[in-house]
N, C-alpha and C positions, 0 to 999 in steps of 0.2 A: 180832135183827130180820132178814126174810126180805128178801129183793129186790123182793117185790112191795108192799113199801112198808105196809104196815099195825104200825101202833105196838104196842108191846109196854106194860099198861098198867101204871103204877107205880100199891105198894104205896098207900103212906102218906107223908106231908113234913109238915116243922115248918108252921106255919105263918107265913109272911114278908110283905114287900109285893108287891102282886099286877106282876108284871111284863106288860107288854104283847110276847106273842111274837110277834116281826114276820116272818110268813112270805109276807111280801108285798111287791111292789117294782113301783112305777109304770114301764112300759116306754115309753121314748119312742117317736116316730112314732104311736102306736096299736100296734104290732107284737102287743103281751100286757099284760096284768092280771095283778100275781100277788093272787092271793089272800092275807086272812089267816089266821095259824095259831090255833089255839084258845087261850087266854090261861088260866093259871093263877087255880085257886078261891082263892078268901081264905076261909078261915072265923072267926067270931067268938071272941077268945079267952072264954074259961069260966075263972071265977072269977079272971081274972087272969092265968092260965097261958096256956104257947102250947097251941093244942091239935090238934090233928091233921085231915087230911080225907083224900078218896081226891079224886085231877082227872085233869084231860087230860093225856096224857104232854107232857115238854117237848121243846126240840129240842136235850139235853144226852143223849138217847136215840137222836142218830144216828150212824152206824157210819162213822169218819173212813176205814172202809178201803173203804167200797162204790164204786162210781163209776156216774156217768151217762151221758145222752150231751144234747145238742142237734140236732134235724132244722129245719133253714129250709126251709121251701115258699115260694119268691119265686113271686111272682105278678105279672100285671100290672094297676095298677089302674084299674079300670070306676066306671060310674056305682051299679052294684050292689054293692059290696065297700068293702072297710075304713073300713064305721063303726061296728063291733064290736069290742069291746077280746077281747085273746084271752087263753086261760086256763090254757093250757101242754099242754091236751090233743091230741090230732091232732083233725083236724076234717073231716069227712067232705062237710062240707057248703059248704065254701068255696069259692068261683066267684071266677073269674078264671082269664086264660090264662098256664100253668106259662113262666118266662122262663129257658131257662138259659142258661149265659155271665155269671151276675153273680160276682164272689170276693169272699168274709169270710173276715175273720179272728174266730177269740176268745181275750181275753187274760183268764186270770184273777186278779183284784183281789189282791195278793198277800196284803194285812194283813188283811184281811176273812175270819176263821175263822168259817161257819156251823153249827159243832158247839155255839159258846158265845152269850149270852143277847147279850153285850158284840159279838160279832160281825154279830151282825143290827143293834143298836139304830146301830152305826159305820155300818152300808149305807145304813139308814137318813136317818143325819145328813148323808149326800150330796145329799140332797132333789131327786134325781132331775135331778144334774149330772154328767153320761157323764166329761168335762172332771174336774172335781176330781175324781171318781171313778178315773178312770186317773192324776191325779197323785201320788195316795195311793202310787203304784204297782202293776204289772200284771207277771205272767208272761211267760214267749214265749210269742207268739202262735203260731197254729195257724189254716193253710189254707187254704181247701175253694172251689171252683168249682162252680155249680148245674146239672147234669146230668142227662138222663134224665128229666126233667119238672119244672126247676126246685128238683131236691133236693141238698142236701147236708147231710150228717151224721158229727158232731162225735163220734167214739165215745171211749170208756171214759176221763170225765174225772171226776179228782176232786172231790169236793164243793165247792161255791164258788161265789161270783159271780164272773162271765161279762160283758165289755163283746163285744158283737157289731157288728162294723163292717164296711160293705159297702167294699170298697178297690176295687173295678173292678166299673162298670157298663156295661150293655151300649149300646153307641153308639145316641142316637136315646131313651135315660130316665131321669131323675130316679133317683137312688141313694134308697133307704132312709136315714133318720137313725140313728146308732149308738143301740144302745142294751142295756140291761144285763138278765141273765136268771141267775136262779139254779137250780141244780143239789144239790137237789132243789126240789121246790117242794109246798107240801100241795094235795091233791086238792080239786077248788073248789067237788066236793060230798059227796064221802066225808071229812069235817074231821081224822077220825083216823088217813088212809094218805098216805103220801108220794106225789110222779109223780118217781121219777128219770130220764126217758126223757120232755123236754122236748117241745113245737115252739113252731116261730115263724111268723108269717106276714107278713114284708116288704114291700112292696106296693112296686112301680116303674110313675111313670106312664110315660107316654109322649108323647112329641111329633114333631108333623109342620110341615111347612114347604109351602108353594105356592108360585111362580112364573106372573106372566105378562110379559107386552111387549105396549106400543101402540107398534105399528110402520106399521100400517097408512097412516097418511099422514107415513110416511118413505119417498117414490120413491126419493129419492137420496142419494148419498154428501152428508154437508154438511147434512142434515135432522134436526129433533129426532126424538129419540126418548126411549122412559120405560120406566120399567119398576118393578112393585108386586111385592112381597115380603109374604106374609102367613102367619106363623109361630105356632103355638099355646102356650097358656099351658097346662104342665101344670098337673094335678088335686092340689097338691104343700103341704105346712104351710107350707114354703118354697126357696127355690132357692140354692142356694150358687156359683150359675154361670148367666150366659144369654148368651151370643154368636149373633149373626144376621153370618153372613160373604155378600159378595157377591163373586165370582171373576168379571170380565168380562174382553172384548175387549180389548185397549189400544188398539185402531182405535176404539173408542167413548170418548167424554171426560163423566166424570160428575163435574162439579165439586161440593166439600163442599156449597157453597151449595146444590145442587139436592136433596139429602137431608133428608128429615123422617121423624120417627117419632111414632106414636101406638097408644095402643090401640081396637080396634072393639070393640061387642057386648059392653061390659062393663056392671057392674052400673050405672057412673056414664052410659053411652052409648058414644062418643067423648073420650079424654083425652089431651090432647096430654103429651107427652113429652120434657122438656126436655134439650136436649145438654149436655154437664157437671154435670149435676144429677144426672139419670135413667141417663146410656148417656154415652160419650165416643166417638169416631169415631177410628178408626185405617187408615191408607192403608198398603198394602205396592206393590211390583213384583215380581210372577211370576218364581219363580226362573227357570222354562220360556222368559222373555225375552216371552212371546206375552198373558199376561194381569197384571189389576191385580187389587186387593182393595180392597172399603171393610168393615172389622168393627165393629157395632155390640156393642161391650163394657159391659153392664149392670152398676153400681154397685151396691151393698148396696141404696141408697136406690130405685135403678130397679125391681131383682125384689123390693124389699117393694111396692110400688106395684103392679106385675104382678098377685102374688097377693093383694091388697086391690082388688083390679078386676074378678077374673074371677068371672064370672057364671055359664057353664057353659063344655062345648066349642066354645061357637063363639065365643068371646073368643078374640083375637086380637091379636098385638103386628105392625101393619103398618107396612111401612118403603118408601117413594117414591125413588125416582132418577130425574132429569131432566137430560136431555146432551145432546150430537150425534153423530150417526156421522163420524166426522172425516177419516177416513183410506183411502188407497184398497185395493181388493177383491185388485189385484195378484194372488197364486197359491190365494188362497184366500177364497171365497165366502163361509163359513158366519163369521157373527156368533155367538158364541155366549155367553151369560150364566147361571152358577149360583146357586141362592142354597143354604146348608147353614146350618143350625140345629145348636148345640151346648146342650144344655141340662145340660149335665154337663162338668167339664175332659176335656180327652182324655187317654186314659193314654200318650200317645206324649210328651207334655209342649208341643203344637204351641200355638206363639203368634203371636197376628194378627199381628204385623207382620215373620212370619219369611217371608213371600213364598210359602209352602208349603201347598200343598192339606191341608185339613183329615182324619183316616181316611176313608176311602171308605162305612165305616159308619155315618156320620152321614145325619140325616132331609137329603136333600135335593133339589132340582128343578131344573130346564133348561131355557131357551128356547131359541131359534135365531131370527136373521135370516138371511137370503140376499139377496146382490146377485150380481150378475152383472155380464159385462160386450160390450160390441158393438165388434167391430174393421171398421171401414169400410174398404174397398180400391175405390177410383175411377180407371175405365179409361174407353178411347177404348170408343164401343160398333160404331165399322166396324174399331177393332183395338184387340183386349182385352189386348195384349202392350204397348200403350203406357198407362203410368199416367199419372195426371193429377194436378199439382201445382196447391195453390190454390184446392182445391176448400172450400167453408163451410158448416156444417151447425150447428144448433138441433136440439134433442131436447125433445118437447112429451111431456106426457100427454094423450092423445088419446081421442076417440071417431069409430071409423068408423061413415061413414053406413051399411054395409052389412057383414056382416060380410067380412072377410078371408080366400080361400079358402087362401092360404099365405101362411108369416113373411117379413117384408119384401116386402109388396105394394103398389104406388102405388095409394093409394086416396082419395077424396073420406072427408074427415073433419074434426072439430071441434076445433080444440088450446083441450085446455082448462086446462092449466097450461105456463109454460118452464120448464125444469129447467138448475139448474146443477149438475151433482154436482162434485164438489169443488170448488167456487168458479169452473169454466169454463162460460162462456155460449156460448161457438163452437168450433168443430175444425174446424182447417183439414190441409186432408190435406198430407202433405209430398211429398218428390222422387220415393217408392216408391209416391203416392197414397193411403196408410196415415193411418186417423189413428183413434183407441181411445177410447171414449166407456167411461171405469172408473167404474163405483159405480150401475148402476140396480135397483132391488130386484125380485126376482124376480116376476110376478105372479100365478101362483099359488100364492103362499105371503106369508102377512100375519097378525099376531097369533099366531104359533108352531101357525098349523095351515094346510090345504091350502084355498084359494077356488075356489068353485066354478064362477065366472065370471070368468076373470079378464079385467083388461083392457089396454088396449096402450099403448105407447110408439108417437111419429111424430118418423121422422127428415126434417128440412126442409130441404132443400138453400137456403141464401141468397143465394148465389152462385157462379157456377159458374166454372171453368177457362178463362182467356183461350182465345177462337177456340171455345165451345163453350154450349151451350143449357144454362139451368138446368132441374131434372124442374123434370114439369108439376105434381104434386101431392106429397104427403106420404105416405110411404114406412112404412107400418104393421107392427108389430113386439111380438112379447115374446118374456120371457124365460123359459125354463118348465124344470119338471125332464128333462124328459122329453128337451129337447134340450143337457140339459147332458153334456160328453166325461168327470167323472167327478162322486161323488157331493159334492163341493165345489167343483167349478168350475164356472163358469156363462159361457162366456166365446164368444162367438157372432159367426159370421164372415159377413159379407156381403160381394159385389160391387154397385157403383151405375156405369150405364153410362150415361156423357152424349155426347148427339148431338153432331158439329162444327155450329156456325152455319150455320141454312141447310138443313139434312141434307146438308150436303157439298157443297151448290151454290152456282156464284157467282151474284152479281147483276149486273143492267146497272151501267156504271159511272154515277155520281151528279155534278152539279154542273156540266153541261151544258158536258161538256170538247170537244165537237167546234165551238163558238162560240167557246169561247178559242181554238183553235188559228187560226180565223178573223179572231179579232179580232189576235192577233201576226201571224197574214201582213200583213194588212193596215196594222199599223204597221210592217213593214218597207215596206210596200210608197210608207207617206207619207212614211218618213224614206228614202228612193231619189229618191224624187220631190224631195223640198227640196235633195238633195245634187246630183240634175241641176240646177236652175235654178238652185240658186248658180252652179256653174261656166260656166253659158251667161253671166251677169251678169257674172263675169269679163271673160269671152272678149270681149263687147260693149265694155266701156269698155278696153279694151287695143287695141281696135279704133279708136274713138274716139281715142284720145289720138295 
């Protein structure tokens, strides 16, 4: 027999029972179709006798010393590809985008000799279980990493069944299901030539993840905020893994309570998704000291429900967090929340609750908030070297009636919310006239993008500095990037100058002091008077007697 696979045809054979020759083996995933091989003729015996015929060769006619190979073409899989079984030929025509970075091995079967009748009908009797097929026993394994367009190639192996299993997929898709491919295999339309020079075509979906934040009416430190998580259900038989990780703030508090999951856009609509049933919730602390983690970890029962749900691409597994911003802005502005999708383990062996950022290769997305922050300094305004202790100020969301030609402007304006950021209603400046309003969110930036209008804060003086005038109006202000001192700080310094009482002038005195001083002359003037005429009354009856 040549290499190019064409049988060599026997003579003549007794004639026996007709054996079914199995050159054929169902490939899981879809990957391949083997074909069957041509089955031996039975002919009728004559007068009782065995008697003879010419047939198809068997496969007791192949050469245990030839050897093959295996080529994988990983692909990735589309809406257009793998719903065709494959037939071990290369394929010219197969679409999808070449994925390389995937590793297989292949172990071959060791008991399973495809030289004998006995050895196909054993492959057979595995009834296309990868599992009891490897337990039969398997070779060392061998290799290969997809390169160069998704290829890799398994050269000069001997005859045999083959378990092919993808051991590392690329971060971000669905691994192929193992699955078993024989070496040689009969041609799936020439019945009487071998293919020893296999392929396969693997198919990896893919998945993506999205992120957003309603932040928008979170002005301040101490305000809700939320944030939607909307991850895709690969195109997959099934999932052997699905983690949805969120990586936040630790300044942001996102109690379990406030976590739901469901799927959107599936074939059923909307299907909620039950915690401990579906997915379990796992909380870490950031080795980093600076963030937290919540991992939704899908159960067997979760990702069968996934893939009995999805409809097409735009099913989706979305997940809700609802919290506060809790804590203050101190050196660092930027809020920031990831969310990363694992639809595959990671080969690093990384576990939700190791505190540990996920590979960086996984599908995932970022928001950002920004707050900032106002440092008030309250001076004398005829001497700006004297600070002013005692000074009281409100921070409003405001609308000026006009717009404001520069930041911190007293201007005529509407306060249309008070704000507390972190639980403080008033700031009162201390001995140095200092006093630091931490946590207002930036206002041109809201919903992790840039606004185009933004609008202002008003700081309200509510009372002012013994011996001095409170401002006349509300002191108009934001916080913007543009005057932030670096690209996470947001931290903004103002001076507020308040009049002495009066503008420095005294008043007449009050309380009509030049009539009292009148009215005590004048009682000294009666009680002098009463102290003369006693004494003259004396003097008289001393005189008398």
């Amino acid at each position: 027999m040549t290499h190019t696979g064409e049988r060599k045809p026997m003579s003549t054979t007794k004639t026996r029972r007709s054996l079914s020759l199995l050159a054929a083996f169902a490939v899981a995933a879809g990957a391949l179709a083997l074909p069957a091989a041509t089955s031996a003729t039975q002919a009728a015996p004559a007068f009782g006798l065995a008697a003879t015929v010419t047939r198809a060769p068997s496969l007791v006619d192949l050469d245990a010393t030839k050897t093959g190979s295996i080529t994988i073409h990983k692909l990735v899989k589309d809406a257009n590809n793998g719903t065709t079984a494959g037939n071990g030929l290369e394929d010219a025509t197969a679409t999808g985008d070449p994925l390389d970075g995937a590793t297989f091995t292949v172990e071959k079967l060791t008991n399973v000799d495809l030289t004998t009748q006995a050895g196909w009908e054993k492959l057979a009797g595995f009834n296309g279980n990868v599992d009891t097929a490897k337990a039969d026993g398997v070779d060392a394994a061998v290799t290969k990493t997809t390169a160069g367009g998704g290829l890799a190639k398994f050269d000069s192996l001997p005859l045999g069944a083959y378990v092919v299993t993808e051991t590392v997929t690329p971060a971000g898709y669905v691994g192929s299901k193992p699955f078993i491919i024989t070496v040689p295999m009969t041609h799936p339309t020439d019945l009487n030539k071998w293919v020893y020079d296999v392929h396969a075509y693997p198919k990896n979906s893919k998945a993506g993840i999205e992120k957003t934040v309603a932040d928008e009416n979170t002005p301040a430190i101490g305000s809700d905020i939320s944030y939607t998580i909307k991850s895709d259900i690969p195109a997959a038989e099934a999932l052997d893994f699905y983690d949805v990780v969120d990586q936040y703030d630790k300044r942001v508090e996102l109690p379990e309570a406030g976590i739901t999951l469901k799927i959107v856009d599936g074939k059923n609509g909307e299907v909620a998704l039950a915690k401990g049933t579906d997915y379990k919730l796992i909380a870490a602390d950031g080795t980093d000291g600076k963030t937290k983690f919540w991992t939704a970890e899908f159960t067997a029962d979760g990702r069968a429900k996934l893939i009995a749900n999805r409809k097409d691409d735009n099913t989706k597994v979305q997940m809700d967090l609802a919290g506060t911003v809790k804590d203050k802005v101190e050196a660092d502005g930027l809020f920031k929340n990831k969310a990363i999708l694992l639809p595959n383990a990671p080969s690093n062996g990384w576990k939700p609750n190791s505190g540990e950022v996920p590979p960086p290769d996984y599908p995932n997305s970022e928001v950002v908030s920004k707050f900032g922050k106002v440092k008030i300094t309250k001076v004398s305004a005829k001497d700006t070297n004297a600070k002013l202790k005692g000074a009281e100020f409100e921070v409003y969301q405001c609308t000026p009636q006009t717009t404001p030609t520069a930041n911190f402007e007293s201007v005529d304006a509407t306060l249309d919310k008070k704000l507390s950021p972190a639980g403080t209603e008033t700031y009162t400046t201390d001995a140095n006239g200092e006093v630091t309003i931490d946590g207002l969110r930036n206002n041109d930036w809201a919903n992790n993008a840039a606004v185009a209008n933004p609008g202002y804060y008003c700081l309200v003086e509510t009372k002012a500095p013994e011996g001095f005038e409170l401002q006349t109006r509300p002191i108009a202000f934001q916080i913007l990037q543009s005057n932030s001192k670096a690209d996470n700080e947001y931290t903004l310094n103002t001076t507020v100058k308040d009049v002495p009482k009066n503008g420095g002038f005294n008043l007449p005195l009050t309380g009509a002091a030049g009539v009292g001083v009148l009215i005590g002359a004048g009682a000294l003037l009666v009680g002098g008077s009463g102290a003369i005429a006693l004494a003259n009354k004396r003097r008289k009856e001393q005189a008398d007697a």
